[in-house]
N, C-alpha and C positions, 0 to 999 in steps of 0.2 A: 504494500500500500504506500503511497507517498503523498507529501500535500498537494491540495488543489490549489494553484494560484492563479488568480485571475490577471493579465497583464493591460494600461491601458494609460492614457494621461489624465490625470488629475483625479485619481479613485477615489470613490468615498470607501467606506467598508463593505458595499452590499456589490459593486461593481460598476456602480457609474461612474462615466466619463465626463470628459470635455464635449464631448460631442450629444451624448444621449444620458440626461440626467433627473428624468420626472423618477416619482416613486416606483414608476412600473418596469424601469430600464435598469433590470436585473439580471436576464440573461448573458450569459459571457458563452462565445463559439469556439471552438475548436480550430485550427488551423492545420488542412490534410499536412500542408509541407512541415511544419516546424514542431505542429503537435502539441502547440500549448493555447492556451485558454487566451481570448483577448476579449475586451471588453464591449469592442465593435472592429470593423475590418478597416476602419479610419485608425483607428489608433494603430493596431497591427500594420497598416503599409508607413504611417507615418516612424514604427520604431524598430523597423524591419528592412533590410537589402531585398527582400522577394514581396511582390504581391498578398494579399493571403489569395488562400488555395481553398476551395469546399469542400466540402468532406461529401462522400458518394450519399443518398438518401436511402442505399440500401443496408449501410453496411450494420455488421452489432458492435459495432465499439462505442463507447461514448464520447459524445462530439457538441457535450450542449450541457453548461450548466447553470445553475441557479443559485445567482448572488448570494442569496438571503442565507440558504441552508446547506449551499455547494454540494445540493444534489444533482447527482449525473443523468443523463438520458442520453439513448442512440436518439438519431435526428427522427424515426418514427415516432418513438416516446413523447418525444417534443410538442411533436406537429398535433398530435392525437391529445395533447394535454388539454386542448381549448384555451391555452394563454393565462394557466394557472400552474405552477407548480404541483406537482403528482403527490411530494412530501409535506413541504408546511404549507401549500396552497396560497402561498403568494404570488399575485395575479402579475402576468408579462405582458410587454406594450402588444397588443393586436397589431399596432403598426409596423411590425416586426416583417408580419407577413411581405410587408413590400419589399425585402430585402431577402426574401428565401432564397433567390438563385444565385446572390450570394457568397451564401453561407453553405447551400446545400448543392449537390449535380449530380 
């Protein structure tokens, strides 16, 4: 097991950013290339030499987690959650959705 850390500019503790910081901009993504957690893919190509990279929508790794309680989900998990966390049901931005392709391919 190792820790989950979220990477991004300007974090609070739950995982917001500079870029996305209402109460509900909790989710942090996976990045296929590098494998680590960012906060949005704005912060990852700003702290990064590569693009971020999406992670497949099929795959079972996790690739999706949630601020609040650093619970993990595969990108199915996620998607299927309805914009709430599966564990402490802390609600994620719906507006998420405009950025699934992404996060996800």
């Amino acid at each position: 097991m190792f820790d989950i850390v979220i990477k991004g500019i300007n974090l609070d503790q739950q995982g917001r950013c500079k870029h996305w910081h209402t109460d509900v901009d909790v989710v942090a993504n996976r990045c296929a290339k590098c494998r680590k957690y960012y906060a949005c893919y704005l912060c990852h190509d700003a702290l990064n030499t590569h693009p971020f990279v999406p992670v497949s929508l099929d795959t079972e790794e996790t690739a999706v987690c949630c601020g609040v309680c650093l619970h993990q989900m595969t990108p199915a998990q996620y998607l299927h959650a309805h914009y709430q966390c599966p564990k402490c049901h802390h609600l994620f931005n719906a507006q998420c959705a405009l950025h699934k392709n992404t996060y996800f391919c």
